[in-house]
C-alpha positions as CSV (number, residue, x, y, z in Angstrom):
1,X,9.1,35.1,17.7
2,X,9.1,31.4,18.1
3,X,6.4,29.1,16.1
4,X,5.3,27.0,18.9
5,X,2.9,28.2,21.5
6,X,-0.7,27.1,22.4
7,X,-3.3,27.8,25.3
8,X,-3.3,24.4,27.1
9,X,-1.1,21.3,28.0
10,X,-0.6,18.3,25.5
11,X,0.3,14.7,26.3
12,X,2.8,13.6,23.6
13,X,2.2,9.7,24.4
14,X,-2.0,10.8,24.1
15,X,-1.8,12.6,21.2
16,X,-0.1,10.2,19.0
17,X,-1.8,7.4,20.3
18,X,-5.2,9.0,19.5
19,X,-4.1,10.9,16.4
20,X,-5.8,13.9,17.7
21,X,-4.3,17.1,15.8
22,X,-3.2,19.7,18.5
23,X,-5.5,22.7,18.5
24,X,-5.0,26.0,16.3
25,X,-7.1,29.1,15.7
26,X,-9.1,28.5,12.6
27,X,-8.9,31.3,9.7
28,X,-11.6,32.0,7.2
29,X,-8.9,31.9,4.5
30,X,-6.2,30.0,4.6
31,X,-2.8,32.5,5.0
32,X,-0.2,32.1,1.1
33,X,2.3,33.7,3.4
34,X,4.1,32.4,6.8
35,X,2.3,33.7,9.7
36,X,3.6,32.3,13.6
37,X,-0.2,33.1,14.8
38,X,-1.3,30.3,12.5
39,X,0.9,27.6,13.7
40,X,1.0,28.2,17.4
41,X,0.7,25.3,19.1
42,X,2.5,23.5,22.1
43,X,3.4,20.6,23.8
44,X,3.8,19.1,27.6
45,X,6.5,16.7,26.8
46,X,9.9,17.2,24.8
47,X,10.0,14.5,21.6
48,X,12.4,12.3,22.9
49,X,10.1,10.4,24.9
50,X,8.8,8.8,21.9
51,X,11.6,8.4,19.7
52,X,12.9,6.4,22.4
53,X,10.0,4.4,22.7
54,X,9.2,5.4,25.8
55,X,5.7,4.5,26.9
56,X,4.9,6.7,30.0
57,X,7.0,10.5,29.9
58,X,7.0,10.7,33.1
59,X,9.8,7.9,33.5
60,X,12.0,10.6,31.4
61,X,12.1,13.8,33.8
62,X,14.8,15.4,31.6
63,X,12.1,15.0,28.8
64,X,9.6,17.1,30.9
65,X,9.0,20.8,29.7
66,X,7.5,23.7,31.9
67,X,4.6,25.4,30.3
68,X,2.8,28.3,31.3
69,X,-0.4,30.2,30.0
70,X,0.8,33.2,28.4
71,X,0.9,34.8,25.2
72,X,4.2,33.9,24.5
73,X,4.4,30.5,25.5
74,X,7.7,27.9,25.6
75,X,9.2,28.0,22.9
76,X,9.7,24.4,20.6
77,X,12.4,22.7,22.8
78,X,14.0,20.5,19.6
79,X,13.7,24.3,18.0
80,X,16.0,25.6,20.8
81,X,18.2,23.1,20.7
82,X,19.1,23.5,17.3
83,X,19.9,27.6,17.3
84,X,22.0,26.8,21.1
85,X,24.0,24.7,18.9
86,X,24.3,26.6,16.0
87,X,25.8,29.5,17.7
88,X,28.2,27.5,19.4
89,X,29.2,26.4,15.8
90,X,29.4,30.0,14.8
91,X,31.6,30.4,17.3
92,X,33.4,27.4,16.8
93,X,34.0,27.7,13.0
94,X,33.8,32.0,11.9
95,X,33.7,30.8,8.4
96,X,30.3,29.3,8.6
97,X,28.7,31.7,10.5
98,X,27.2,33.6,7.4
99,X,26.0,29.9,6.2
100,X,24.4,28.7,9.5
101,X,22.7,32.5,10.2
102,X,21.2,32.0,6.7
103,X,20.0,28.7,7.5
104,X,19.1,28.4,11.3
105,X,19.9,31.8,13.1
106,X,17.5,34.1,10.8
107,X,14.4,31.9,11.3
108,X,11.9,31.7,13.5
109,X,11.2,27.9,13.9
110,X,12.4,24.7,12.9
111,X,9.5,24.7,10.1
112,X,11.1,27.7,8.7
113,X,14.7,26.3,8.9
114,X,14.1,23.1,7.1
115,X,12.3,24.3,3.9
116,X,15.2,26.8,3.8
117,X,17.7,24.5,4.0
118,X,15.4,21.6,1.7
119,X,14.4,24.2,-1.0
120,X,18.5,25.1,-1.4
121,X,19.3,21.5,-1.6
122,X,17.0,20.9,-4.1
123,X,16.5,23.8,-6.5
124,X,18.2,23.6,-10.0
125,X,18.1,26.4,-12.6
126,X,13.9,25.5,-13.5
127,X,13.4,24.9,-10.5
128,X,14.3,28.0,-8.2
129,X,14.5,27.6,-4.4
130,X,11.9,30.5,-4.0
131,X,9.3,28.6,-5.8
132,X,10.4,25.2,-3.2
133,X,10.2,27.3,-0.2
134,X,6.9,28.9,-1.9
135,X,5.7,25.2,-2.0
136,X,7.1,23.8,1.2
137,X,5.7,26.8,3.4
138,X,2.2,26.2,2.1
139,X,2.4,22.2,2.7
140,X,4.6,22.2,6.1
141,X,2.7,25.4,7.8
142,X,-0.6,23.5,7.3
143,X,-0.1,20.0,7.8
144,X,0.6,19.2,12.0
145,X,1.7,16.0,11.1
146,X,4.8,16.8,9.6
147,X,5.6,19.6,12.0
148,X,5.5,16.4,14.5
149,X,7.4,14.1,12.3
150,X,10.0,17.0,11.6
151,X,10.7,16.6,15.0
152,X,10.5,13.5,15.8
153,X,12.4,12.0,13.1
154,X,15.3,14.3,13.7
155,X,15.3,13.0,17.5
156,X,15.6,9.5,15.7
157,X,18.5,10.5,13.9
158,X,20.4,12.3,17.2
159,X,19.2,9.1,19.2
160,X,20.1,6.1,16.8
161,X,23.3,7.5,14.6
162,X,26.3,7.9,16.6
163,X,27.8,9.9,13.8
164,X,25.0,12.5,14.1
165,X,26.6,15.4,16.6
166,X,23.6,17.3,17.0
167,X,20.1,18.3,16.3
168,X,21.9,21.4,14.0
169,X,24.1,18.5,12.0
170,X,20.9,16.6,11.1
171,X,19.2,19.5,9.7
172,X,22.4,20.7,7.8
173,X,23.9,18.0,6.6
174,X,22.3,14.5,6.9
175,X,20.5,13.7,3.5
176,X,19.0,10.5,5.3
177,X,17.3,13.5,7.2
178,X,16.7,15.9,4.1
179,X,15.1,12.8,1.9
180,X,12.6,11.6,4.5
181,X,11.7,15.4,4.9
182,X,11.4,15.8,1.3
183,X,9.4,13.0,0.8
184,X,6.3,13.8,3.6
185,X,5.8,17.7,1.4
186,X,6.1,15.1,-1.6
187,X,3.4,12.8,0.3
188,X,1.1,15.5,1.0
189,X,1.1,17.0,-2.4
190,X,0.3,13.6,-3.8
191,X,-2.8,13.5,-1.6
192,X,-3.9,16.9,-2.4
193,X,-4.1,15.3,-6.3
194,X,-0.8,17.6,-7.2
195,X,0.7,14.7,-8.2
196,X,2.9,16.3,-11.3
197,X,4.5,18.4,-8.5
198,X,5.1,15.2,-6.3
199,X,6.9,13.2,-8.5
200,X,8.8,16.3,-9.8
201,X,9.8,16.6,-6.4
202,X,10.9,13.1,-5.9
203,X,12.9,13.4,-9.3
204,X,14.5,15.7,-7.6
205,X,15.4,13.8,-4.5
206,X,16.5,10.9,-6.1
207,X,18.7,13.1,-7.9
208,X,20.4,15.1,-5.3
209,X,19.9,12.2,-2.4
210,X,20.2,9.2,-4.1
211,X,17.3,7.7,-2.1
212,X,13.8,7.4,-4.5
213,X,10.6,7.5,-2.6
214,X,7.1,7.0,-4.3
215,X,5.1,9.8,-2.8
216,X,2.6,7.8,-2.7
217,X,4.5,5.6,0.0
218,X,3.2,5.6,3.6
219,X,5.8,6.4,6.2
220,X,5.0,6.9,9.8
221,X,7.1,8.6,12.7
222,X,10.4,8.4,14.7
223,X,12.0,6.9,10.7
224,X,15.8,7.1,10.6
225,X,17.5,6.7,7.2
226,X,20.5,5.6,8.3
227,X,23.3,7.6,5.2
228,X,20.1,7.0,3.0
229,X,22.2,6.3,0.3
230,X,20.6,3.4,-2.1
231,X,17.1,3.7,-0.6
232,X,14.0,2.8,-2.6
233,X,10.5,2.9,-1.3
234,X,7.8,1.6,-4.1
235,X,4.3,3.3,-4.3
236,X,2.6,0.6,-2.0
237,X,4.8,0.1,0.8
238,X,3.6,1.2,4.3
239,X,6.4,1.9,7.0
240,X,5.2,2.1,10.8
241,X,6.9,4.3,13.3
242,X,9.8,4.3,14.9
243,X,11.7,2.0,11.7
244,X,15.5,2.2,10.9
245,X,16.3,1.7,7.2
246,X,20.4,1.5,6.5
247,X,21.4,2.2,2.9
248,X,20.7,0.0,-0.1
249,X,17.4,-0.9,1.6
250,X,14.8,-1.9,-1.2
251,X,11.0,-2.2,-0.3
252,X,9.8,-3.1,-3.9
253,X,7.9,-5.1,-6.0
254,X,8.4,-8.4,-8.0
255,X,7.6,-7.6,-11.9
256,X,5.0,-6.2,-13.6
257,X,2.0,-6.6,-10.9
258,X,-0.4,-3.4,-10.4
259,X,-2.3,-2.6,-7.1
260,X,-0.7,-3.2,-3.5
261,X,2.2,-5.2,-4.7
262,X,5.1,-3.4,-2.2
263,X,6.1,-4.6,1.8
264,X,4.2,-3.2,4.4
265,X,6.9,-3.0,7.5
266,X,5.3,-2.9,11.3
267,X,6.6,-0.2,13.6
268,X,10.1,-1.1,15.8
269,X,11.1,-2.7,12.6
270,X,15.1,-2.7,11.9
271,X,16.4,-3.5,8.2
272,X,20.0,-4.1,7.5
273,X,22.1,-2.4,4.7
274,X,21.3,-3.5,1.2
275,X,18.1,-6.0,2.4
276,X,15.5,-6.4,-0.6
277,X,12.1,-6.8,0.5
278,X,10.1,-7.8,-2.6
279,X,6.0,-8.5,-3.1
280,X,3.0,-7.4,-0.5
281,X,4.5,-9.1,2.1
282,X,4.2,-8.1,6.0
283,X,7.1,-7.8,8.1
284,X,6.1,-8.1,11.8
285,X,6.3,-5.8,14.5
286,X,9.5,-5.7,15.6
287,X,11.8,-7.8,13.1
288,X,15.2,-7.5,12.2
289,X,16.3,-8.1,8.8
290,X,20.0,-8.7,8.5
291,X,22.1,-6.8,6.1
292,X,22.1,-8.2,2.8
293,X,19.3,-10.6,3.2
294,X,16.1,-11.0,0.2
295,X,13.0,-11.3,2.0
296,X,10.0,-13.2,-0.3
297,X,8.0,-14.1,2.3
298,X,6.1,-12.9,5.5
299,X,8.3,-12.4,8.4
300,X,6.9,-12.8,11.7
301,X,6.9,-9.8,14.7
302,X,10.4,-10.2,16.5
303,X,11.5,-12.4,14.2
304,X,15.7,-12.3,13.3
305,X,15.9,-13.3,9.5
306,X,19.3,-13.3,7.2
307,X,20.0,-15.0,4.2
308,X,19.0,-15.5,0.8
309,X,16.7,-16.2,0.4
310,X,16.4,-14.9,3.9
311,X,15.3,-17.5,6.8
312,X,14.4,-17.0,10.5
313,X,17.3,-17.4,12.5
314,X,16.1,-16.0,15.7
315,X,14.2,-13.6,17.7
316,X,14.9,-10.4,18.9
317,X,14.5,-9.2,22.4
318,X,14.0,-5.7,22.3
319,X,10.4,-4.9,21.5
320,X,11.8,-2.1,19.1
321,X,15.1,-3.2,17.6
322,X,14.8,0.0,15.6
323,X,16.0,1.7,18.7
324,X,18.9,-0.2,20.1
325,X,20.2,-0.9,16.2
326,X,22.0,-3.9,17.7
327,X,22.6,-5.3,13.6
328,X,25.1,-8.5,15.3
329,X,23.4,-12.0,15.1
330,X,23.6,-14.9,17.8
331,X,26.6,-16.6,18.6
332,X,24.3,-19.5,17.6
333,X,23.3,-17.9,13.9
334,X,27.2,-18.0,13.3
335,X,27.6,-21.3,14.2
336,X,24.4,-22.1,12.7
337,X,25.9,-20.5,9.3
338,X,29.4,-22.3,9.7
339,X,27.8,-25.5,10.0
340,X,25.9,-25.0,7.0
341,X,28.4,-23.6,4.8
342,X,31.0,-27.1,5.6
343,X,27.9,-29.4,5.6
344,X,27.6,-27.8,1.9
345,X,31.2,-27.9,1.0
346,X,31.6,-31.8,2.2
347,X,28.4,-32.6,0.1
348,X,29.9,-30.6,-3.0
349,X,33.5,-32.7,-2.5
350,X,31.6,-36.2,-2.0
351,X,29.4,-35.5,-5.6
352,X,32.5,-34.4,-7.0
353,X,34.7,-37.7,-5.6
354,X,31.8,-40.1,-6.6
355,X,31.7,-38.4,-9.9
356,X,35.4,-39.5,-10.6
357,X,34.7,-42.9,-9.3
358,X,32.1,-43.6,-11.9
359,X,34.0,-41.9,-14.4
């Protein structure tokens, strides 16, 4: 029995625009165990559309889904996608069938999947994966934003990473994926004041991931976390939708400050490999921060920065850079950077000729 049904039609684009929560049947108590009539809900449009950053769904017809009126519904498109290709893996590769049964094939939805394959990845012998899925189920089952952000971050990752194969890989194997997922039950916990769990939890994803997330961090939708590896997210930053983060990224703070003292990042947003972001800064709508670069300062919407510390160098065309991860600079930036580096190294060989002369 699949997990996603519901009794009318849903605009994707309307409902995230809004923020309306898609409608459920209310129960006087609130169900300790998984139950599919609790989290039936549906939706007219397939995620893709808005990973993409496509405005209107309509423009994507392959992104349309038929839905009907019945009981049973259609079931979670992103959800079929992933068991299609996990039998063809099975078939593929006999040896893993066992593993990908255990972890796709026996579930009934994607929701089910992941906190299977996240409570596996990060139990230890204290911390026992029945307790994680214990925990996971009660957070994930009740909370419709992250059964949206499930899916639409693992459309990020099948859109943006060319080494992602499939909606199965990304839910397997990807601990960009797994961290990010981690993180939003970490989130919630946090908000629900169970904040000794939290940051249990995202001891425990630092550990296995090697990406350290505040739970307390604000993430939106659509986030790709590009290997992951390196990844630190302080306790004030705010990340918009629809941002790519490559590894090493560091979106900290600059000593010993308290209150909001950590980046806030605008949706479209792309940030190179091992970029440090440091203070309550803003980086625009839209920016592209180059690998490497240390960013003190406000960074306009669109804006290309590199360097350190890092300086505009351009602007980006592409509304969401985030999408297209085009990570090369200008022709001019390179010749901008050329000329600079010999304009340096002729003023370092004149100080150092004059220096002789006087001496």
């Amino acid at each position: 029995m699949a997990c996603v049904s519901d009794e009318s039609w849903f605009s994707l684009s309307e409902l995230l625009s809004t923020g309306v929560v898609l409608k459920e049947e209310r129960k006087e108590e609130k169900p300790k165990t998984f139950d599919p009539e609790f989290t039936e809900y549906r939706l007219e449009k397939v995620f893709p559309v808005y990973a993409m950053g496509i405005s209107d769904p309509d423009l994507n017809p392959a992104a349309s889904v038929a839905i009907s009126g019945s009981d049973v519904g259609v079931p979670d498109p992103i959800w079929e996608g992933v068991r299609e290709e996990a039998k063809l893996e099975a078939e593929k590769e006999p040896i893993l069938s066992s593993f990908l049964y255990a972890s796709i094939l026996s579930h009934d939805c994607l929701e089910q999947a992941l906190w299977f394959v996240l409570a596996n990845r990060l139990q230890n012998p204290t911390l026992l994966a029945t307790q994680l899925m214990d925990v996971f189920c009660d957070v994930i089952m009740h909370d419709r934003g992250i059964q949206r952000s499930i899916r639409l971050d693992v459309q990020a990752f099948k859109d943006r990473d060319p080494s992602c194969l499939s909606y199965c890989s990304a839910l397997l194997y990807l601990k960009g994926y797994h961290a990010i997922q981690s993180y939003r039950v970490a989130h919630a916990l946090w908000n629900q004041g169970r904040k000794v769990l939290a940051l249990a939890l995202q001891s425990r994803i630092s550990e296995v991931f090697g990406v350290d997330i505040h739970p307390a961090a604000k993430i939106g939708e659509g986030i790709l976390l590009d290997h992951g590896m390196g990844v630190v997210i302080g306790e004030t930053a705010v990340v918009g939708n629809r941002v790519s983060l490559m590894q090493g990224v560091t979106l900290g703070g600059t000593g010993k400050e308290v209150g909001d003292r950590h980046p806030k990042v605008g949706e479209g947003a792309l940030i190179g490999a091992s970029a440090t972001i440091l203070g309550n800064i803003k980086i625009g709508e839209g920016a592209m921060i180059a690998a490497g670069s240390l960013v003190l300062k406000d960074i306009s919407p669109h804006s290309m920065v590199a360097g350190i510390p890092a300086k505009v160098i351009g602007y980006v065309d592409e509304k969401d850079p985030s999408l297209t991860m085009k990570h090369d600079a200008s022709k001019e930036f390179f010749e901008h950077v050329a000329g600079s580096s010999m304009d340096r190294r002729s003023g370092a060989l004149d100080l150092e000729r004059n220096g002789r002369g006087s001496g």
